[in-house]
N, C-alpha and C positions, 0 to 999 in steps of 0.2 A: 649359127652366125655364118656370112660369107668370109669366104678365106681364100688364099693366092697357094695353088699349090704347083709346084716344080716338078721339073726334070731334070735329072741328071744322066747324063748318057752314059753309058755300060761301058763305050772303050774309056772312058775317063775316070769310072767309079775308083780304080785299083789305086792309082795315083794319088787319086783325091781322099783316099782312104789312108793310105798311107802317111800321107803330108797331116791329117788330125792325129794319126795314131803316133807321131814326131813330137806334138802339141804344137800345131800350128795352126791358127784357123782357118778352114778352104776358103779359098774365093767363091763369089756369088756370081759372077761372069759367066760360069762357064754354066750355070743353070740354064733352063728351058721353062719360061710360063709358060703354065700350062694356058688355055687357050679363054680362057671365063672362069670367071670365081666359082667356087663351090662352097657347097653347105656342108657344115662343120659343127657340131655340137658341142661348142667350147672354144673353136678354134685349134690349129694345130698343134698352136704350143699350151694349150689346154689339154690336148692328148697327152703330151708329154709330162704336163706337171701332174696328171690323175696317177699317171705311171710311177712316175719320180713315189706319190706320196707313198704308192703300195708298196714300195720297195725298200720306203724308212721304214714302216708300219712290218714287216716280215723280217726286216733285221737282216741277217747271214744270208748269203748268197750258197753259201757253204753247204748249207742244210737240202739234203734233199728234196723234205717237205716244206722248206717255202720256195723252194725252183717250182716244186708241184703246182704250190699253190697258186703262186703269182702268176702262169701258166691259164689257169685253171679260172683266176679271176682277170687275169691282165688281158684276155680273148673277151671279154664280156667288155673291156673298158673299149677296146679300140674298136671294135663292131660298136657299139654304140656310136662312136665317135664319125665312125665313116660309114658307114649304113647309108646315106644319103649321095655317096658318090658317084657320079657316072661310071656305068658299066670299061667305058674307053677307059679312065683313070684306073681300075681297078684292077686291069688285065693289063696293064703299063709296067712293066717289071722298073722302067726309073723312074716313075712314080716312086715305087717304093724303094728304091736304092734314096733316091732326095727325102724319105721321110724316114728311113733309118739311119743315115749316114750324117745328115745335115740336123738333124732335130731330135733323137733315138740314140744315138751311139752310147751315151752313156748307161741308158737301159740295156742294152745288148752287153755291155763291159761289165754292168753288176748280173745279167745274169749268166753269162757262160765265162766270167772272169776276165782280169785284165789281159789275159793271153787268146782272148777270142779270135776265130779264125775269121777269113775271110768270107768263108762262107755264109759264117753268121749273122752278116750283115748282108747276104742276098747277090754277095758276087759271085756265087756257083748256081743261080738257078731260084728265083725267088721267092719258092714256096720253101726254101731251103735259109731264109732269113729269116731271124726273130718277127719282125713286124707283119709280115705278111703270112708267115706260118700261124701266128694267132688269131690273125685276123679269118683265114679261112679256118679254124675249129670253130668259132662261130658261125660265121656263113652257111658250111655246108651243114648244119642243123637245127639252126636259125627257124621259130615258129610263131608268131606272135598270135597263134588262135592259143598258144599252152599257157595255161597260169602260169610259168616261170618259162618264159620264150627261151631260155638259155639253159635248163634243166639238163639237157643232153651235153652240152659243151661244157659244165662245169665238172661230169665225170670221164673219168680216163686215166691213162698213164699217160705221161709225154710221149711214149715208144706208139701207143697205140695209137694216138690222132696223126704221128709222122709217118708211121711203117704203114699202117692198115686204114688212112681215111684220104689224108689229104697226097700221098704219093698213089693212090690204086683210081681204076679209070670208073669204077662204081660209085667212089664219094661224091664222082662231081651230080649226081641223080641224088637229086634231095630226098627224095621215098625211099632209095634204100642209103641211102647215108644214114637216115633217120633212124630206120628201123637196123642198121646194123650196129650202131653208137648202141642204141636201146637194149639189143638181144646181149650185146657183150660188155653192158656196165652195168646193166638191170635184170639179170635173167635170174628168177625167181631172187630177186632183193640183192644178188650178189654182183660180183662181176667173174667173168669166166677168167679162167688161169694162163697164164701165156705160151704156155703149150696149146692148150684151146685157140687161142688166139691164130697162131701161126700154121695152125691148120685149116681155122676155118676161114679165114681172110683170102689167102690163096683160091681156095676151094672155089670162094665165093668170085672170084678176079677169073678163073676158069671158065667159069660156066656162064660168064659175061659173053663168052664170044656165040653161044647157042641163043640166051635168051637177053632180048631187050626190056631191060630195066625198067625205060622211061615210059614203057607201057604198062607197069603194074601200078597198082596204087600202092600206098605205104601200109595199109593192112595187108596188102598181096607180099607187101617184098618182108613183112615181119612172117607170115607164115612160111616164106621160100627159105629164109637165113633158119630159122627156127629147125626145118625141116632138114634142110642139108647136117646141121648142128646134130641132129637126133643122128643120123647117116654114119657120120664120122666117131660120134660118141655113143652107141646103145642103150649101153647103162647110165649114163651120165644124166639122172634123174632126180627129182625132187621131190 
């Protein structure tokens, strides 16, 4: 469906964050339409209420494994939802402050609790908010040739899609995003240990600066993580 979506400007977010987090509701004044409707699957506050229901449905915010899960499944809801977005909106950092802050907040409040920082909500950096951090674990591994286009984005740790996909300058290369999700939550059926992890991520962020990524295929860049993997670990065999 078409949908009206906003802006909210960055020197205004804090304030305006603040004045909801008082229980007051922000003004709509100080927003920014955006420039033409966009397509929305559900609508925005359809994103919201798929969110809302995952969140009745997992119970406890408390629980580690349903922060996992919701995570885990809540990046499949909002790629779905905004998959159809211009490229301009997406890379709009209040974009996404007006859709966590104005429509989101209370998903942000169940899941990093009612003491959530500011950050949480994308005023430190917006791959660093809830909404837009989920939304790129789908993105960068997003395939709709795979029987479960979202296969890759449903395994991980939260540490790993934040520390080692969506903050390193290789996730943004879909090929080895891909195949690096793959080698280190599928490697021989398992996933690699966070020691592993914290080795090979770097390693791989390294050797970024010799070889260009976006010239391998994703079979190239699964045998390149693969290989550096063997490098760092010898024995580490199956």
């Amino acid at each position: 469906m078409q949908d009206q979506a906003f802006l909210l400007p960055k020197g205004a977010a804090m304030s305006v964050l603040q004045t909801v987090l008082d229980g007051i509701d922000p003004s709509s004044e100080i927003l920014r339409p955006f420039s033409h409707l966009v397509e929305v699957e559900g609508g925005f506050r359809g994103l919201h209420d798929n969110l809302k229901e995952l969140t009745l449905r997992l119970g406890n915010p408390k629980s580690n494994d349903a922060r996992s899960e919701f995570e885990s499944e809540g990046c499949v809801i909002i790629h779905r939802a905004l998959s159809n977005l211009p490229d301009e909106l997406i890379n709009d950092g209040e974009f996404w402050l007006w859709l966590t802050i104005y429509q989101c907040r209370d998903i942000v409040e169940w899941r990093h609790g009612s003491d959530a920082k500011f950050g949480n909500f994308g005023l430190e950096g917006k791959f660093e908010g809830l909404m837009c951090r989920m939304f790129m674990r789908a993105y960068l591994v997003f395939s709709e040739t795979d029987q479960d286009p979202y296969e890759l984005a449903r395994r991980g740790t939260q540490d790993f899609w934040r520390a080692f996909m969506i903050r390193r300058k290789y996730g943004s290369v879909k090929a080895m995003a891909r195949a690096f999700a793959r080698h280190v939550n599928f490697y021989f059926d398992q996933a690699l240990s966070d020691d592993e992890v914290r080795l090979l991520g770097p390693k791989v962020t390294q050797l970024n600066s010799i070889y260009s990524y976006e010239l391998l295929s994703e079979a190239q860049c699964r045998e390149f993580v693969g290989r550096e993997h063997s490098r760092l670990f010898p024995s580490d065999g199956n």
